[in-house]
N, CA, C and O atoms as CSV, one atom per row, in Angstrom:
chain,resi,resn,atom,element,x,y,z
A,1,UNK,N,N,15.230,-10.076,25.325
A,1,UNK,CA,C,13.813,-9.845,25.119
A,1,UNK,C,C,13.592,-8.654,24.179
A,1,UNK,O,O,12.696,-8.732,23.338
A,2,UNK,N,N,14.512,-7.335,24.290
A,2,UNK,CA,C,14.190,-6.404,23.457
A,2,UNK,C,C,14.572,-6.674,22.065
A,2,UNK,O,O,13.793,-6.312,21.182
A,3,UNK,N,N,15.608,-7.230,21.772
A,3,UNK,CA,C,16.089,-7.770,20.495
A,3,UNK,C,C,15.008,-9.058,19.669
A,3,UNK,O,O,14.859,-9.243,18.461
A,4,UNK,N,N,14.320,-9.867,20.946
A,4,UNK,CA,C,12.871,-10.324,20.290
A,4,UNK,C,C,11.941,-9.477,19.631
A,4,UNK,O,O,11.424,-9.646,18.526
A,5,UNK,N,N,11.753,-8.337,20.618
A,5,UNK,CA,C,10.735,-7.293,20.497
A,5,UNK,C,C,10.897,-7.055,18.926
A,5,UNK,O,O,10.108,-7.265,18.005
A,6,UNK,N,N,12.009,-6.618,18.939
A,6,UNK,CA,C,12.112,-5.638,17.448
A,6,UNK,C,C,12.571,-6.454,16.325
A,6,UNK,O,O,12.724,-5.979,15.200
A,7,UNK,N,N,12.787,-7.649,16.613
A,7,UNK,CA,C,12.941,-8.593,15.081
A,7,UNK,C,C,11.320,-8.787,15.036
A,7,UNK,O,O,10.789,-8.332,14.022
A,8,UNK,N,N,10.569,-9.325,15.878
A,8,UNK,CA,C,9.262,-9.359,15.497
A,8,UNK,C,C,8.456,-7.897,15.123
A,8,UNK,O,O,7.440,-7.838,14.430
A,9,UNK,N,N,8.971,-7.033,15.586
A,9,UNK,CA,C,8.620,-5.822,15.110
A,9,UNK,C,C,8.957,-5.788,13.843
A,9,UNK,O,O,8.110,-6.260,13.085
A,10,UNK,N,N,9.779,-5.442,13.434
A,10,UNK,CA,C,10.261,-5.668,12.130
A,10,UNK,C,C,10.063,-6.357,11.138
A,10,UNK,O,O,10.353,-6.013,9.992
A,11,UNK,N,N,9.457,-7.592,11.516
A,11,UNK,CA,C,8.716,-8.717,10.683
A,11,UNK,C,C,7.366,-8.398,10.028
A,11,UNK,O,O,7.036,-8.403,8.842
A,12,UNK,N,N,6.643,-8.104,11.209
A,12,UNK,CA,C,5.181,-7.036,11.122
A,12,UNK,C,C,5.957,-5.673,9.825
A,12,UNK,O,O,5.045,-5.344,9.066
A,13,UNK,N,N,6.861,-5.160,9.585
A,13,UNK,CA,C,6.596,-4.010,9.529
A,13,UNK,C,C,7.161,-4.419,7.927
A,13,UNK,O,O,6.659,-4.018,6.877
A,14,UNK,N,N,8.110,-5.150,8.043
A,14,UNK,CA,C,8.059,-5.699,6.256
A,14,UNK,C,C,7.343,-6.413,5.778
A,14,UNK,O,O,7.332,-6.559,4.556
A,15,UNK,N,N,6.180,-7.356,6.932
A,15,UNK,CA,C,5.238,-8.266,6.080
A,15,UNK,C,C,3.719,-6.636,5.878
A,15,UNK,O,O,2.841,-6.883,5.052
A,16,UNK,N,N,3.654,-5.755,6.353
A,16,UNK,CA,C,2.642,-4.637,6.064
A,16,UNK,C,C,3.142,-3.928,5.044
A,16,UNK,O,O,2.268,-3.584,4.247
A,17,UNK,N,N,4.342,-3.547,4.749
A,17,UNK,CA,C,4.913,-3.052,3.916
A,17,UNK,C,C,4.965,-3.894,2.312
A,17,UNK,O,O,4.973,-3.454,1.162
A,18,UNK,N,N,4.985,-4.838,2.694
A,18,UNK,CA,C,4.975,-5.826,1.150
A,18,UNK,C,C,3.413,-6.152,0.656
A,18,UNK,O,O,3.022,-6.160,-0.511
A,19,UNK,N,N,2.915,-6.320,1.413
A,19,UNK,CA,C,1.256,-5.871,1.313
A,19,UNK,C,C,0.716,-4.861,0.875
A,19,UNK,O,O,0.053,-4.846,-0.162
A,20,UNK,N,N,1.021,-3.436,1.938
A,20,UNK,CA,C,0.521,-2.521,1.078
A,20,UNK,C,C,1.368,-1.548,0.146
A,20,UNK,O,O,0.870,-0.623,-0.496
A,21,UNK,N,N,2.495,-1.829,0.158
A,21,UNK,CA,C,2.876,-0.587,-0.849
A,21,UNK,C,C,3.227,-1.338,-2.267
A,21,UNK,O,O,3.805,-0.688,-3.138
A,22,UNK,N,N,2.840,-2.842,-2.515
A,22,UNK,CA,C,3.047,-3.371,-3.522
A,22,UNK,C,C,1.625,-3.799,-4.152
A,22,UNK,O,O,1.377,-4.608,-5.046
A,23,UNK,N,N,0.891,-3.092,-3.485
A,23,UNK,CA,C,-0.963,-3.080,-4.250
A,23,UNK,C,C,-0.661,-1.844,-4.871
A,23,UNK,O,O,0.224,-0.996,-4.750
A,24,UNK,N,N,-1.912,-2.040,-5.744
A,24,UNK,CA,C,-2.441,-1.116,-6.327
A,24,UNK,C,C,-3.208,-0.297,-5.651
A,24,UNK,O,O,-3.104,-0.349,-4.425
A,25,UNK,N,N,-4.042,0.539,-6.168
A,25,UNK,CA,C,-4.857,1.530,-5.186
A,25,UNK,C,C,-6.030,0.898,-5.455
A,25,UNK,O,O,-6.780,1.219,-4.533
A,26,UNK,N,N,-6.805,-0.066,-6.461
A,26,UNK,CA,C,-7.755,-1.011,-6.003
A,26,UNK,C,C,-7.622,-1.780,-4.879
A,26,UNK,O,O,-8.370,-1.805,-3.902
A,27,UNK,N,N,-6.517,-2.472,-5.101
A,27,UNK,CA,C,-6.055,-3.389,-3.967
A,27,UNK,C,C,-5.910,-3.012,-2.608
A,27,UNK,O,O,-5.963,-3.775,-1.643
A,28,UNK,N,N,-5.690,-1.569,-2.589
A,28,UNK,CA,C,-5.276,-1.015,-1.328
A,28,UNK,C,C,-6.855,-0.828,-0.760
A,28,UNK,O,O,-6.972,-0.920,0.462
A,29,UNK,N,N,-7.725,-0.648,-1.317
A,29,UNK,CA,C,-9.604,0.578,-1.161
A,29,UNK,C,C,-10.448,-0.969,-0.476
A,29,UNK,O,O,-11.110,-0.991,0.562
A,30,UNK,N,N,-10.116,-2.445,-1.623
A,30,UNK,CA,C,-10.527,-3.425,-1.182
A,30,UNK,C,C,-9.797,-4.058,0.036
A,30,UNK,O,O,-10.704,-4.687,0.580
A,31,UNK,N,N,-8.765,-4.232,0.709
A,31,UNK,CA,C,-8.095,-4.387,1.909
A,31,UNK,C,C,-8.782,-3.449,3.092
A,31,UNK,O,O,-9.576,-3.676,4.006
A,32,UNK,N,N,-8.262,-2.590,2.738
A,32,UNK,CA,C,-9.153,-1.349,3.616
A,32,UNK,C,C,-10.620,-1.613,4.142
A,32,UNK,O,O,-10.988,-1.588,5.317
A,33,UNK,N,N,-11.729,-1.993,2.489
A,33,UNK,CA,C,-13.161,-2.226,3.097
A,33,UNK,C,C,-13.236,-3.211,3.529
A,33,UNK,O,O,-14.368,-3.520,3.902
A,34,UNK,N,N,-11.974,-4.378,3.750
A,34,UNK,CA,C,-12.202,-6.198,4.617
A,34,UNK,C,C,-11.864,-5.644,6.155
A,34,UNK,O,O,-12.325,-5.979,7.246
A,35,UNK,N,N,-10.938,-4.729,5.806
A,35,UNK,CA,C,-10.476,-4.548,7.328
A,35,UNK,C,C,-11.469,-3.992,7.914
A,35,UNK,O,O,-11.948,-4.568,8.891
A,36,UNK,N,N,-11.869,-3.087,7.590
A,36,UNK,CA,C,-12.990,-2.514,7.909
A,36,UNK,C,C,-14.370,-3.168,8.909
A,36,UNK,O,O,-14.701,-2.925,10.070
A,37,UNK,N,N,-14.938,-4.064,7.885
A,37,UNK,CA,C,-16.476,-4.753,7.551
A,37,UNK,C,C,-15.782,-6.072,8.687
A,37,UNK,O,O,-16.555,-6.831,9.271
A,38,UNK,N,N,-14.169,-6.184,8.873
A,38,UNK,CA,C,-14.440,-7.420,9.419
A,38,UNK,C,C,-14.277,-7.319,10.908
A,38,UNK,O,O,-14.466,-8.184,11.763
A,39,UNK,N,N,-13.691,-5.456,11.092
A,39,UNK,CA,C,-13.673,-5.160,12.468
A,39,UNK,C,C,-12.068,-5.141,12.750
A,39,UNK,O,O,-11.744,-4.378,13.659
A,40,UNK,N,N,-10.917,-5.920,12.062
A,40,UNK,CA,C,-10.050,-5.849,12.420
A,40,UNK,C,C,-9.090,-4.635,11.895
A,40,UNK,O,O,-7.901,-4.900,11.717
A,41,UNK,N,N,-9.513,-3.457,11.670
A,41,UNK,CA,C,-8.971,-2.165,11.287
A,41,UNK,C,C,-8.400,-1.519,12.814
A,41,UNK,O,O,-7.372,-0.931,13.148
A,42,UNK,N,N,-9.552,-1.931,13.476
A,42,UNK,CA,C,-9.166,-1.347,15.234
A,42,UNK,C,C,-7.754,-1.941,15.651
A,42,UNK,O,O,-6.732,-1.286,15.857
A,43,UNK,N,N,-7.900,-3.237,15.728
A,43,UNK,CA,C,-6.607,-3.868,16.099
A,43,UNK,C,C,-5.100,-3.874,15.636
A,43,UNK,O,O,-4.001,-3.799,16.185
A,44,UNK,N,N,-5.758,-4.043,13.930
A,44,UNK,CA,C,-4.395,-4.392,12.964
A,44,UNK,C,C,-3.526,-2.497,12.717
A,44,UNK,O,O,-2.337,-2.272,12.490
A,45,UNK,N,N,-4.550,-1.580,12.860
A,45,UNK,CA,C,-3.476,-0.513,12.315
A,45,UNK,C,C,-2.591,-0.228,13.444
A,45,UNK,O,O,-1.400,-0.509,13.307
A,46,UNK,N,N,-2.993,0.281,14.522
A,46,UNK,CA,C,-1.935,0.583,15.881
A,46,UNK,C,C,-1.131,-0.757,16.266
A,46,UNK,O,O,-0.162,-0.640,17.016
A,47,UNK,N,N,-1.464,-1.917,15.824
A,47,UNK,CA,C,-0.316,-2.575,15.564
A,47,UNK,C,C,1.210,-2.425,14.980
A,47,UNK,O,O,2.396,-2.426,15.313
A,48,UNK,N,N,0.220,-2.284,13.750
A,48,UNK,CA,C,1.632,-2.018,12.965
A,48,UNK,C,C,2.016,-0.874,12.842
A,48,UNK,O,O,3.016,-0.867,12.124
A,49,UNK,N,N,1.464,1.077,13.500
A,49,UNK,CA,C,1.887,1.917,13.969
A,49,UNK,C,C,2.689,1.466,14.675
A,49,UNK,O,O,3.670,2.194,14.519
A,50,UNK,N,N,2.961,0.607,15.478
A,50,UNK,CA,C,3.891,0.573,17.315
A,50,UNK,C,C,5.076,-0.438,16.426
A,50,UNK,O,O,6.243,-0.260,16.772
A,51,UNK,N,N,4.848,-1.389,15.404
A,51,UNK,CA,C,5.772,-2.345,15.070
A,51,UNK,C,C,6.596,-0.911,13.980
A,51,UNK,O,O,7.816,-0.788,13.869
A,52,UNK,N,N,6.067,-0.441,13.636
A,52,UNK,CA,C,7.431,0.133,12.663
A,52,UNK,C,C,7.648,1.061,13.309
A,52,UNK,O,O,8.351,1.780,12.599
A,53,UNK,N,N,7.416,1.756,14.684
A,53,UNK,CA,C,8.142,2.933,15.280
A,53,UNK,C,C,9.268,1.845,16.347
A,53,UNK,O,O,10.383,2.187,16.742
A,54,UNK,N,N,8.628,0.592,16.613
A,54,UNK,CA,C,9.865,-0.292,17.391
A,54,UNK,C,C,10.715,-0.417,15.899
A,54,UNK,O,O,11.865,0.023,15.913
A,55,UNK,N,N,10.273,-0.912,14.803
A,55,UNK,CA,C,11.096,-1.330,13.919
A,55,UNK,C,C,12.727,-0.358,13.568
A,55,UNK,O,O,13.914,-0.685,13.568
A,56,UNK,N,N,11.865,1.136,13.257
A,56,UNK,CA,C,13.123,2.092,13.653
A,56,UNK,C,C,13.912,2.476,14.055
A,56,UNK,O,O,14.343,3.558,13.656
């Protein structure tokens, strides 16, 4: 189960990583104001805070 945990952790943490550090900083300001406006900023960031500290 823990070895589930952290491949799916890890999945989260290279599919956030290929997202945002391969935008631009437009790309990054417009992501930001969807996450935002659509409410899922609450959910999606401490997500993927907890997936890349399991990922580690």
């Amino acid at each position: 189960m823990a070895g589930l945990l952290q491949r799916t952790a890890q999945a989260i943490d290279e599919m956030w990583q290929s997202i945002w550090h391969d935008s631009s900083r437009a790309e990054k300001v417009v992501i930001a104001i969807v996450l935002l406006v659509t409410g899922l900023a609450i959910p999606v960031i401490p997500i993927v805070l907890l997936a890349r500290i399991i990922a580690n």
